[in-house]
N, CA, C and O atoms as a GROMACS GRO file, in nm:
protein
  508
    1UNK      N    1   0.409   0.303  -5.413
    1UNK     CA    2   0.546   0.348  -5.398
    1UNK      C    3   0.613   0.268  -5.289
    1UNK      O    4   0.547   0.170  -5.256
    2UNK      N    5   0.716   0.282  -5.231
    2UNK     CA    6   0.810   0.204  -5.176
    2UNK      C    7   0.830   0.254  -5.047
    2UNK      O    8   0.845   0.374  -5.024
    3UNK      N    9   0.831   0.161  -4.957
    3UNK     CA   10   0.864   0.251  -4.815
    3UNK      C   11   0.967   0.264  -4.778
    3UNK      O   12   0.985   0.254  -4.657
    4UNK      N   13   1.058   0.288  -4.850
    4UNK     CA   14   1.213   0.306  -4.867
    4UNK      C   15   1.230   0.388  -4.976
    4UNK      O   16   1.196   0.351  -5.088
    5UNK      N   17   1.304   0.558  -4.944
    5UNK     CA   18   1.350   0.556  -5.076
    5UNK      C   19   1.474   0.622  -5.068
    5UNK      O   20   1.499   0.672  -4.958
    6UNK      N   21   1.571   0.637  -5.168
    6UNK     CA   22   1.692   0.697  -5.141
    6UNK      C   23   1.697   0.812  -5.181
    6UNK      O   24   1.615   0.815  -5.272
    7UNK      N   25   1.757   0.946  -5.168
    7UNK     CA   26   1.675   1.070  -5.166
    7UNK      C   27   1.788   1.138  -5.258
    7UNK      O   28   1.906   1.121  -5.232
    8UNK      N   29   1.750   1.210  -5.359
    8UNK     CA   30   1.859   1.308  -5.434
    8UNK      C   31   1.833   1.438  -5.366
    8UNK      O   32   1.729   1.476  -5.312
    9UNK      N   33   1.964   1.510  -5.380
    9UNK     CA   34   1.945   1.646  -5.319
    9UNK      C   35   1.826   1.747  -5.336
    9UNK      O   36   1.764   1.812  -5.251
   10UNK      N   37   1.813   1.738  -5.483
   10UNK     CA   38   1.712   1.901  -5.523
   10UNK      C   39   1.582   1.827  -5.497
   10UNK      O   40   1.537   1.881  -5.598
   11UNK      N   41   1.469   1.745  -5.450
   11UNK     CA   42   1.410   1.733  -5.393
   11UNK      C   43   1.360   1.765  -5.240
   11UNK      O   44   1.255   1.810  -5.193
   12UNK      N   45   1.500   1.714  -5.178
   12UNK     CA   46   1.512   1.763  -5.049
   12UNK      C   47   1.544   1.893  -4.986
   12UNK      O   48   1.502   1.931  -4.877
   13UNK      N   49   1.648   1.978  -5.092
   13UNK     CA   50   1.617   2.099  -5.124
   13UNK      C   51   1.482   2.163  -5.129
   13UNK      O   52   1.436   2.262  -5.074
   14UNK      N   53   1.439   2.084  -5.202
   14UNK     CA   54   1.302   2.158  -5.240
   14UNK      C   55   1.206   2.166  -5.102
   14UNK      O   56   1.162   2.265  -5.045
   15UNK      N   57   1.193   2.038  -5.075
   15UNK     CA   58   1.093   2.025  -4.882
   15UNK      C   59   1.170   2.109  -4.823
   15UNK      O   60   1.107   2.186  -4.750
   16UNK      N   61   1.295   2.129  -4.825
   16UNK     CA   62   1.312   2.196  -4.687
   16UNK      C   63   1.288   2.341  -4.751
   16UNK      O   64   1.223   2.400  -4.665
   17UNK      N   65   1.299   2.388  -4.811
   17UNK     CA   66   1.251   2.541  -4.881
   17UNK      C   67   1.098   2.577  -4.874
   17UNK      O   68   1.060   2.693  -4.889
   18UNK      N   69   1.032   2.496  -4.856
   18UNK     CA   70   0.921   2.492  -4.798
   18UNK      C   71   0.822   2.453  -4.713
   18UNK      O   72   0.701   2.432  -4.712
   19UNK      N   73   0.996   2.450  -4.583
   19UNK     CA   74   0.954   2.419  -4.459
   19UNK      C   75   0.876   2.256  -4.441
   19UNK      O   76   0.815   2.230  -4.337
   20UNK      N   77   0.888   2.154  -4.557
   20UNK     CA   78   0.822   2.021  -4.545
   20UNK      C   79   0.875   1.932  -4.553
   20UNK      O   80   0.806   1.832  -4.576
   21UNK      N   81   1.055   1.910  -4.538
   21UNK     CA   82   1.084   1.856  -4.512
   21UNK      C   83   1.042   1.731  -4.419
   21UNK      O   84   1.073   1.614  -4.443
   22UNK      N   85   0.986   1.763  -4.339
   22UNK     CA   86   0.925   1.615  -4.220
   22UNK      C   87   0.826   1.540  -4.313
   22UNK      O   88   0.798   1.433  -4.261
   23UNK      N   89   0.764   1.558  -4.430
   23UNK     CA   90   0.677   1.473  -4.502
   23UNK      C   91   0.796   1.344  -4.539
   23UNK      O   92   0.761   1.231  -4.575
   24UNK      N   93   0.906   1.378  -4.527
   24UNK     CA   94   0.965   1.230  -4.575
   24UNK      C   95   0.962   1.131  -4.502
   24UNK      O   96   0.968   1.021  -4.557
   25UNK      N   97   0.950   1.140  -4.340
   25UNK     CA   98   0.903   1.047  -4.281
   25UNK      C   99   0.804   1.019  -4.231
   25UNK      O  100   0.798   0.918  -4.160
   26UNK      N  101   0.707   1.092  -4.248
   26UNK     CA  102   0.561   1.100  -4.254
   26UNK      C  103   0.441   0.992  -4.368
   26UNK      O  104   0.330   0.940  -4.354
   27UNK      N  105   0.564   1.004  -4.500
   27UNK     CA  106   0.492   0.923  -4.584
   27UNK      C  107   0.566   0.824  -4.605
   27UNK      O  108   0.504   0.723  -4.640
   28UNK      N  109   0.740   0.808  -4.591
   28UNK     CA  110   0.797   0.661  -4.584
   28UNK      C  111   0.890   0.611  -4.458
   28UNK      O  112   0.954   0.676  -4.375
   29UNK      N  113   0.874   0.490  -4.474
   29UNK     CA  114   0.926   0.428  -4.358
   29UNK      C  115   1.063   0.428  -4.306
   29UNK      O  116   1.117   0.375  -4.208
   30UNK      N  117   1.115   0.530  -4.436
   30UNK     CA  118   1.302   0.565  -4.401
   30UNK      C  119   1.292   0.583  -4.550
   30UNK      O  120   1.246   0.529  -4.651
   31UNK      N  121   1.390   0.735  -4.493
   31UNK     CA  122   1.456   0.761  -4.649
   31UNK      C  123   1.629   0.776  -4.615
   31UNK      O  124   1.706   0.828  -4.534
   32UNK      N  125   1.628   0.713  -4.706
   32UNK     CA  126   1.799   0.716  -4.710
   32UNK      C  127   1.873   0.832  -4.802
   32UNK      O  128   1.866   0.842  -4.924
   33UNK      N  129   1.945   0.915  -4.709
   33UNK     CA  130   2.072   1.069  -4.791
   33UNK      C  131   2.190   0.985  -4.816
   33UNK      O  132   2.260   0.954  -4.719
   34UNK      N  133   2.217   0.950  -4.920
   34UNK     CA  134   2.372   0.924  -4.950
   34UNK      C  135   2.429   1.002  -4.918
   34UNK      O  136   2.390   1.114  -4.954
   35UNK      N  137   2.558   0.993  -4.831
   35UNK     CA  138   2.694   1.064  -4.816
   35UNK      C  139   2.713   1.165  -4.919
   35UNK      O  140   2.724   1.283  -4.885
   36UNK      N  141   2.718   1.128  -5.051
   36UNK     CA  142   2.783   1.248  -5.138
   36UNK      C  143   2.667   1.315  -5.191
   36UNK      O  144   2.683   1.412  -5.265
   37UNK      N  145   2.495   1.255  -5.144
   37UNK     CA  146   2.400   1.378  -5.155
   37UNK      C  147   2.411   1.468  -5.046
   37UNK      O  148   2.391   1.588  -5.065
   38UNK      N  149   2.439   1.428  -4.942
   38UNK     CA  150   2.456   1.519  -4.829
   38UNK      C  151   2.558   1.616  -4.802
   38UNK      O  152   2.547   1.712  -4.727
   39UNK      N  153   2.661   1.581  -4.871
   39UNK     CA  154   2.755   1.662  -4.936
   39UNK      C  155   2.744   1.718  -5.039
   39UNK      O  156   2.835   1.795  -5.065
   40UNK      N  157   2.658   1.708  -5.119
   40UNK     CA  158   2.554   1.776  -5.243
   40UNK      C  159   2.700   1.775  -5.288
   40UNK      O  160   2.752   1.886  -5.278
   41UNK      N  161   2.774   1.688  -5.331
   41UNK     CA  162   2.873   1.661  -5.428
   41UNK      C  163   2.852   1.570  -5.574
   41UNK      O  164   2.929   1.532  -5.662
   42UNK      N  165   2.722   1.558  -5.548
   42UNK     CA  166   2.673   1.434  -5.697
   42UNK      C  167   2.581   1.517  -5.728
   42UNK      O  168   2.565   1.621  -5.664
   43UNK      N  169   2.513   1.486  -5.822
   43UNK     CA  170   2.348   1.502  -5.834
   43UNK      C  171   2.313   1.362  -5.853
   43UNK      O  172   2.200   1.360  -5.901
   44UNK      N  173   2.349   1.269  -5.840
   44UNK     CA  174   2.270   1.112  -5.837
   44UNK      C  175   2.286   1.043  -5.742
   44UNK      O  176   2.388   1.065  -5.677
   45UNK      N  177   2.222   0.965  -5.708
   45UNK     CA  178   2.194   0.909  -5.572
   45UNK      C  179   2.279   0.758  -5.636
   45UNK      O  180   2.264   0.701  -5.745
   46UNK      N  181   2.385   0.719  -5.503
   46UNK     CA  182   2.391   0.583  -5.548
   46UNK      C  183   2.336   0.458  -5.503
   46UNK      O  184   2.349   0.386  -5.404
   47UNK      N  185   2.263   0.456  -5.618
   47UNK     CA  186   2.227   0.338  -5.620
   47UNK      C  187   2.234   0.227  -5.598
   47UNK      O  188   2.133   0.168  -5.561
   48UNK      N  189   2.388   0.144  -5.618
   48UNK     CA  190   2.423   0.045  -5.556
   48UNK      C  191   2.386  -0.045  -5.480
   48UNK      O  192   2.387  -0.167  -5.501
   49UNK      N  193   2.335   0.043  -5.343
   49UNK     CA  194   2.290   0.000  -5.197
   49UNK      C  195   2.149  -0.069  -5.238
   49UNK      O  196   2.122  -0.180  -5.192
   50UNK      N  197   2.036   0.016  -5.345
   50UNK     CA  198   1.926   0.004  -5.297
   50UNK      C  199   1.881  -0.133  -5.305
   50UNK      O  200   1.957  -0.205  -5.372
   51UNK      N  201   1.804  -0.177  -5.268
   51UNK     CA  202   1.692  -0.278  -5.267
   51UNK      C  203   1.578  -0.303  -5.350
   51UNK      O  204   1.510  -0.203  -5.371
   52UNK      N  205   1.540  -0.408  -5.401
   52UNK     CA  206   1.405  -0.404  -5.452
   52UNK      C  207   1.312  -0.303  -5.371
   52UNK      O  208   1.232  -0.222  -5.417
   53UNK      N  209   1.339  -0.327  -5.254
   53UNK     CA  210   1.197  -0.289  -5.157
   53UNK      C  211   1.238  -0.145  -5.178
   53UNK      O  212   1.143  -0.079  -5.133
   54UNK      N  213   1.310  -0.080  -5.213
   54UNK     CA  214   1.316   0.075  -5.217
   54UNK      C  215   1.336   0.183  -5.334
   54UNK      O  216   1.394   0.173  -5.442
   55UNK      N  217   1.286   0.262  -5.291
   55UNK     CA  218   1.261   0.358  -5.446
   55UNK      C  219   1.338   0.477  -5.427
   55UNK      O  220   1.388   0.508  -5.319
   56UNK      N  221   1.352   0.569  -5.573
   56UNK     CA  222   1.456   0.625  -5.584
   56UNK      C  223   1.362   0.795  -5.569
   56UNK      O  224   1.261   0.815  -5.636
   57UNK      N  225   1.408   0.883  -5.487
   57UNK     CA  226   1.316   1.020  -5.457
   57UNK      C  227   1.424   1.108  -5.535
   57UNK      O  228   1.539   1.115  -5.492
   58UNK      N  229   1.373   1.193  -5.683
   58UNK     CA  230   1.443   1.227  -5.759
   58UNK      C  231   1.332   1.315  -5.842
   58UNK      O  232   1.224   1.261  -5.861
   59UNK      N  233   1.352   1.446  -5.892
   59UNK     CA  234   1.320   1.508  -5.986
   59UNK      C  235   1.371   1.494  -6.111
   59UNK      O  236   1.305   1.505  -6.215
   60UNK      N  237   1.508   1.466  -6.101
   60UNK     CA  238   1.590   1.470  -6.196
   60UNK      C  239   1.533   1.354  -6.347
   60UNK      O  240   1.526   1.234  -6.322
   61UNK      N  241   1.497   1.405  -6.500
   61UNK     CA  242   1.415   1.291  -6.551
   61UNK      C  243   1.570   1.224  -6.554
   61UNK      O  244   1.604   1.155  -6.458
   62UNK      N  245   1.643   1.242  -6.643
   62UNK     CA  246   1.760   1.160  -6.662
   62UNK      C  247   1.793   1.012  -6.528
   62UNK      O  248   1.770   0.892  -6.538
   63UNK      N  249   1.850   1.085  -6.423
   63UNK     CA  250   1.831   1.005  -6.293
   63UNK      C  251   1.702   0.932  -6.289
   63UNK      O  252   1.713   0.809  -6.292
   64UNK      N  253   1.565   0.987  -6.281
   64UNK     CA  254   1.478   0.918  -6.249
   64UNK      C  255   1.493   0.775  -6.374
   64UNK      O  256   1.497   0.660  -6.330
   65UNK      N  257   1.498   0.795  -6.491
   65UNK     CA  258   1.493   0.731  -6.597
   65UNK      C  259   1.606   0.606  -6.563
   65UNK      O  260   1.576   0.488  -6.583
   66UNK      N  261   1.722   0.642  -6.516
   66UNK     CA  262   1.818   0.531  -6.495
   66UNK      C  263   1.816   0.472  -6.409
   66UNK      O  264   1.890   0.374  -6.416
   67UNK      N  265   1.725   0.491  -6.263
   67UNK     CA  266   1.645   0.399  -6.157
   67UNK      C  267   1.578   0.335  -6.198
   67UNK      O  268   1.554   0.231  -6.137
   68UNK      N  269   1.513   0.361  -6.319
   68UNK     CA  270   1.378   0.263  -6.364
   68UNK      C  271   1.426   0.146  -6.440
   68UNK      O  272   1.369   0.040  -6.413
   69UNK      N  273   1.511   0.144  -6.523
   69UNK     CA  274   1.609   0.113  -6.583
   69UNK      C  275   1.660   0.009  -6.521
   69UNK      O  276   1.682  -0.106  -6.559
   70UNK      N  277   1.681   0.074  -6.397
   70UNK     CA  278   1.741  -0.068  -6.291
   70UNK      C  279   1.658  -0.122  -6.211
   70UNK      O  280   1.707  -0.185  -6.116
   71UNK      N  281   1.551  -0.117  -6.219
   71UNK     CA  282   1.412  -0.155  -6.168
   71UNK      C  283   1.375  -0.109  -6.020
   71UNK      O  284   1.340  -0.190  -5.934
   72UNK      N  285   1.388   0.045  -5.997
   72UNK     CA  286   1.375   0.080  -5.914
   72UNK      C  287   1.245   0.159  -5.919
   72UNK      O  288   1.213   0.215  -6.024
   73UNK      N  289   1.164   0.166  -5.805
   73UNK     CA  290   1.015   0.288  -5.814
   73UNK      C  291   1.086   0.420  -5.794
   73UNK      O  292   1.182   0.431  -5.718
   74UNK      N  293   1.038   0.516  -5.860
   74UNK     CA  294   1.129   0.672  -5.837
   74UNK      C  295   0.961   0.775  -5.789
   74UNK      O  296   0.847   0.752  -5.830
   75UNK      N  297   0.989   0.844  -5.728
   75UNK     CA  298   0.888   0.969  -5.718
   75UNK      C  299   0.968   1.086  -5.694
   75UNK      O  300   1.079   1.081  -5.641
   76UNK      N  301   0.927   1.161  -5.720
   76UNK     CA  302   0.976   1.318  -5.737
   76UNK      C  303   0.916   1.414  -5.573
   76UNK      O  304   0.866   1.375  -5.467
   77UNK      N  305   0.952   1.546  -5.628
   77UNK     CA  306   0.881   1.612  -5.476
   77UNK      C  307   0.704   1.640  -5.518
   77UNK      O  308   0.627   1.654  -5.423
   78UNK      N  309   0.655   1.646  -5.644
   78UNK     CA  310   0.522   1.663  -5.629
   78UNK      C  311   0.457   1.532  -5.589
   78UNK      O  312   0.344   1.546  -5.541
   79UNK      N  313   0.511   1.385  -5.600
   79UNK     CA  314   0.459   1.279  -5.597
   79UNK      C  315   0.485   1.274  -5.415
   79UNK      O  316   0.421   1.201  -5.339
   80UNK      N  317   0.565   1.346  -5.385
   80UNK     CA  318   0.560   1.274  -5.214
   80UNK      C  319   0.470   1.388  -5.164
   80UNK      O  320   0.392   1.362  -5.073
   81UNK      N  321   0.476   1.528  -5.223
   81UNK     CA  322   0.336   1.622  -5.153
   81UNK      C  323   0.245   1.548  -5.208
   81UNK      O  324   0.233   1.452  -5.133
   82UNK      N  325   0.174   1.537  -5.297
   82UNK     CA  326   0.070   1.458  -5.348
   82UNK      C  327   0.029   1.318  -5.228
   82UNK      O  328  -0.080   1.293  -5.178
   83UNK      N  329   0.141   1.258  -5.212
   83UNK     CA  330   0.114   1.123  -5.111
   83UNK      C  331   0.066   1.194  -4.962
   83UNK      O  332  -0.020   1.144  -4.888
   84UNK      N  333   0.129   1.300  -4.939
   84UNK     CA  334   0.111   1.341  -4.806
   84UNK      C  335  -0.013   1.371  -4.817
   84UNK      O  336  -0.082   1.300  -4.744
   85UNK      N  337  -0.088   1.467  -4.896
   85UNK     CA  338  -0.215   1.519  -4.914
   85UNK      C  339  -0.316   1.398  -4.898
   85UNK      O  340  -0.419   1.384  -4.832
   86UNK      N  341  -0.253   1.322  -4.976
   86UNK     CA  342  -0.370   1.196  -5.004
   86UNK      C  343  -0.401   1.073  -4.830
   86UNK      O  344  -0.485   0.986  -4.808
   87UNK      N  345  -0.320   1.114  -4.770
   87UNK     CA  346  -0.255   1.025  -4.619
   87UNK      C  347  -0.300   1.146  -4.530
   87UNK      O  348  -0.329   1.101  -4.419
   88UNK      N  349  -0.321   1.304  -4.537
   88UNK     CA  350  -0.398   1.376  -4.471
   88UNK      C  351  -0.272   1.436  -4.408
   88UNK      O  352  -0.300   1.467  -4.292
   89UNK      N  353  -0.136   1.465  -4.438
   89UNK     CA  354  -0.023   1.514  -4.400
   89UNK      C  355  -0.032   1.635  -4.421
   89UNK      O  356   0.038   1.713  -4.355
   90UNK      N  357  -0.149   1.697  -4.549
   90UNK     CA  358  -0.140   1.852  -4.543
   90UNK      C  359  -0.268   1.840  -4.616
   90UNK      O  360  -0.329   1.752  -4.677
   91UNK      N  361  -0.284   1.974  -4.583
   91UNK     CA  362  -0.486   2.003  -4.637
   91UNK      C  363  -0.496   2.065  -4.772
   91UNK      O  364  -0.602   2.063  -4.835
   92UNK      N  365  -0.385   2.121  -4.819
   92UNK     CA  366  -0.411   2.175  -4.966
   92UNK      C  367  -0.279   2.141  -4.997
   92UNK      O  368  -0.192   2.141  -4.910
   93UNK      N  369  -0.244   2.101  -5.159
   93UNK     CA  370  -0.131   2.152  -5.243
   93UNK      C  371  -0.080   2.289  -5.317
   93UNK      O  372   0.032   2.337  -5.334
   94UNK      N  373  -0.203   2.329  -5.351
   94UNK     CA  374  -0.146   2.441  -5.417
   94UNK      C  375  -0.076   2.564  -5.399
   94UNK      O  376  -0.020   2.629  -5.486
   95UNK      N  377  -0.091   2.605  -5.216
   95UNK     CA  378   0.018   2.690  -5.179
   95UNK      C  379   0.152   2.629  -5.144
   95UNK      O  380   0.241   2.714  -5.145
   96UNK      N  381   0.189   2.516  -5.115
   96UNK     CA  382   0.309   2.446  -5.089
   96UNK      C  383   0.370   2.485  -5.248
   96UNK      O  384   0.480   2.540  -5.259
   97UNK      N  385   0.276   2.446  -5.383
   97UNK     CA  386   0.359   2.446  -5.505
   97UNK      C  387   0.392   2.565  -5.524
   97UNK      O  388   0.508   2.598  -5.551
   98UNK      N  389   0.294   2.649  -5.514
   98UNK     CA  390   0.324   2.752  -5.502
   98UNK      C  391   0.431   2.837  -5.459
   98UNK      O  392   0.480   2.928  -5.525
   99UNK      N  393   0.467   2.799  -5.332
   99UNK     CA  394   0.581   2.867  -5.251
   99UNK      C  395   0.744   2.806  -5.320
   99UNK      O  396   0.853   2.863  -5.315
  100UNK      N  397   0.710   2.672  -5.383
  100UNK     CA  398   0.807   2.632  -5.408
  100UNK      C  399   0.854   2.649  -5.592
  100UNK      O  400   0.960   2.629  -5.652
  101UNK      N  401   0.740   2.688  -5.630
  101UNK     CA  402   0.798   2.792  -5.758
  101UNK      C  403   0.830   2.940  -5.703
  101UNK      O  404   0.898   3.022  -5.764
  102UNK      N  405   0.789   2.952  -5.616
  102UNK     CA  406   0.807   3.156  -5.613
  102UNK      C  407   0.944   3.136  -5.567
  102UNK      O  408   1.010   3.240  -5.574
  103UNK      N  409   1.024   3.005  -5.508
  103UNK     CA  410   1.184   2.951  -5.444
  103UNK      C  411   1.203   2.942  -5.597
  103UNK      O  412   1.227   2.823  -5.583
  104UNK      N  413   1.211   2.956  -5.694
  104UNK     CA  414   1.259   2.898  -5.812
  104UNK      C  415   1.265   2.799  -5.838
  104UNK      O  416   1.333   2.792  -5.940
  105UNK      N  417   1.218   2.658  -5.791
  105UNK     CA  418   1.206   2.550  -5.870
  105UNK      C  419   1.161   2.491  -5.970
  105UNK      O  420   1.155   2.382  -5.915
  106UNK      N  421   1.132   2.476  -6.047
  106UNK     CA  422   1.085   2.394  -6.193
  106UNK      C  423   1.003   2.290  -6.148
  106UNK      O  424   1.050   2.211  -6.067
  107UNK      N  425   0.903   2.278  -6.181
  107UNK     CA  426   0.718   2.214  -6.171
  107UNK      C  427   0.711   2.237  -6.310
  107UNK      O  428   0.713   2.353  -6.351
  108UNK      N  429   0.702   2.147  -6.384
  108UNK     CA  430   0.617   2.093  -6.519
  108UNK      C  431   0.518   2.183  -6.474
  108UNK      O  432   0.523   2.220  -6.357
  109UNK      N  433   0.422   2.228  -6.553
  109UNK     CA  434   0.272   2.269  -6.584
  109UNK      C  435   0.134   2.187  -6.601
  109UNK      O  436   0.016   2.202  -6.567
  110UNK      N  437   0.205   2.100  -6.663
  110UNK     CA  438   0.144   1.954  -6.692
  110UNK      C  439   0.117   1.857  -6.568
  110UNK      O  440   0.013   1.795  -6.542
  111UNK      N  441   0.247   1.860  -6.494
  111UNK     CA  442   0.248   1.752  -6.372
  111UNK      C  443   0.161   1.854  -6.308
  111UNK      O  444   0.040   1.829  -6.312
  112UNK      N  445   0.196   1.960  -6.251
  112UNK     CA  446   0.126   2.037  -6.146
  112UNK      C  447  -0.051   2.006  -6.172
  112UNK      O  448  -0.121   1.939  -6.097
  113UNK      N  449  -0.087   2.062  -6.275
  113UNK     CA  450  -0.221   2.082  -6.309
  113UNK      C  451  -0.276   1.912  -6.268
  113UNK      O  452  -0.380   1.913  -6.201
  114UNK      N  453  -0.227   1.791  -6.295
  114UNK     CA  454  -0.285   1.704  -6.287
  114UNK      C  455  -0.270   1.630  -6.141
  114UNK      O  456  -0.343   1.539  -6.101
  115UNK      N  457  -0.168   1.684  -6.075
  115UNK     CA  458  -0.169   1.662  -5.939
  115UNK      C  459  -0.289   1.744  -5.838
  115UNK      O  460  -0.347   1.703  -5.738
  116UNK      N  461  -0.297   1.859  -5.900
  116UNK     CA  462  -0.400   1.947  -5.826
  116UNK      C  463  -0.518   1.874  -5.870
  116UNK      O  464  -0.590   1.848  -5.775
  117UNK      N  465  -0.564   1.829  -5.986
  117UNK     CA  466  -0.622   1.827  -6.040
  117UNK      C  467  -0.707   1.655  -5.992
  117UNK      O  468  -0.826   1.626  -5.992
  118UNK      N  469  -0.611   1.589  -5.962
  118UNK     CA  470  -0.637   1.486  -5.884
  118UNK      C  471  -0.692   1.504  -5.744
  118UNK      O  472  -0.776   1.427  -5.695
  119UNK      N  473  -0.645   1.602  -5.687
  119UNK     CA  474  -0.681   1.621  -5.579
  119UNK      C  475  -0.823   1.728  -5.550
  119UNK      O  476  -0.879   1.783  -5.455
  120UNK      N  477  -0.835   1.718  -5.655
  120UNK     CA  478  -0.960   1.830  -5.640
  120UNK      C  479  -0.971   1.990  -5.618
  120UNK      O  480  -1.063   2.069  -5.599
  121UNK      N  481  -0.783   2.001  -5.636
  121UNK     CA  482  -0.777   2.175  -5.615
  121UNK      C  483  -0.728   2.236  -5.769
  121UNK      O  484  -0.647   2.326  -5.790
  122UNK      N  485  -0.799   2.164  -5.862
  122UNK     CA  486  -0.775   2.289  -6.014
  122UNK      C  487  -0.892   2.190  -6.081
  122UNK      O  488  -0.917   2.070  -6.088
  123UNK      N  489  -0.962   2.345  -6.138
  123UNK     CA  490  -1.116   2.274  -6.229
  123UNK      C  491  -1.063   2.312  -6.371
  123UNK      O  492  -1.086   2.246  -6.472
  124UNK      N  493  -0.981   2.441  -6.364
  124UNK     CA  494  -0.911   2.508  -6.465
  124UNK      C  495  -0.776   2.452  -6.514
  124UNK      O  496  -0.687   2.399  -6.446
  125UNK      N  497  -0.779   2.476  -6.651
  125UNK     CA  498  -0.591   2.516  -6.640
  125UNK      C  499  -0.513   2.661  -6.524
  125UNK      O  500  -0.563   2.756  -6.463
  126UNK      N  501  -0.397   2.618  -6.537
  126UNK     CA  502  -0.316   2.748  -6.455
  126UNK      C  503  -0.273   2.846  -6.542
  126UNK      O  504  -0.255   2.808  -6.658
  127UNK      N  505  -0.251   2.972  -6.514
  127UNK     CA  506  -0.287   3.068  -6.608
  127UNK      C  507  -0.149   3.104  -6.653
  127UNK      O  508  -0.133   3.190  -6.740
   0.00000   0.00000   0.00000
C-alpha cells in the first residue's frame, strides 16, 4: 500500500467511532482530508492532487473502483485495521469490527471473515 493516502469521510468516520482514529498515522506516512471531506460535503475524495506515490482510503466500491481506474492503490477501513494488526498497532481485530458494526457500519461478511481469518482470529465462519 502507499504511504500516502487521501482519506474519504465514512472511513474516518468509521476509526474515529471506534476510538482508532490514530492508526492513520501509525500505519501511513500522511494521510491527506480534502477540504470538502472535512466538510463531509462530497462523498469522494479529490483526486486531482494525488500522486502516484499515494493511495486512495475509501470504503466506498464505486469511489474505490474510480481510483483504480486512475491508477491509484485504494484500501478501505478493514485493510488499514488489518495493516495495523499486522505492524503490531493492535492485538486483536475482531472486537474493533465488532464495535464498529454494533456503530452501524457495513463490513462485507466475506471481507471480515477473511481478514480475521488471515490473521488467525476466525477458524469458523461468523454466525
Amino acid at each position: 500500500m502507499a504511504e500516502i493516502v487521501v482519506a474519504d469521510a465514512g472511513p474516518i468516520i468509521a476509526l474515529a467511532r471506534i476510538e482508532q482514529l490514530e492508526l492513520l498515522s501509525r500505519v501511513f506516512s500522511r494521510a491527506i482530508l480534502p477540504l470538502s471531506v472535512y466538510r463531509e460535503t462530497q462523498r469522494r475524495p479529490e483526486l486531482s492532487d494525488a500522486q502516484s506515490h499515494c493511495g486512495v482510503f475509501m470504503d466506498e466500491k464505486a469511489g474505490r473502483a474510480a481510483a483504480r481506474v486512475l491508477g491509484l492503490k485504494t484500501i478501505g477501513t478493514l485493510g488499514v485495521l488489518s495493516l495495523a494488526r499486522s505492524k503490531g498497532f493492535v492485538t486483536e481485530l475482531k472486537p474493533l469490527i465488532t464495535r464498529l458494526q454494533q456503530c452501524g457500519y457495513y463490513l462485507a461478511t466475506d471481507l471480515v471473515e477473511s481478514v480475521l481469518r488471515r490473521h488467525g482470529e476466525l477458524t469458523q465462519g461468523l454466525p
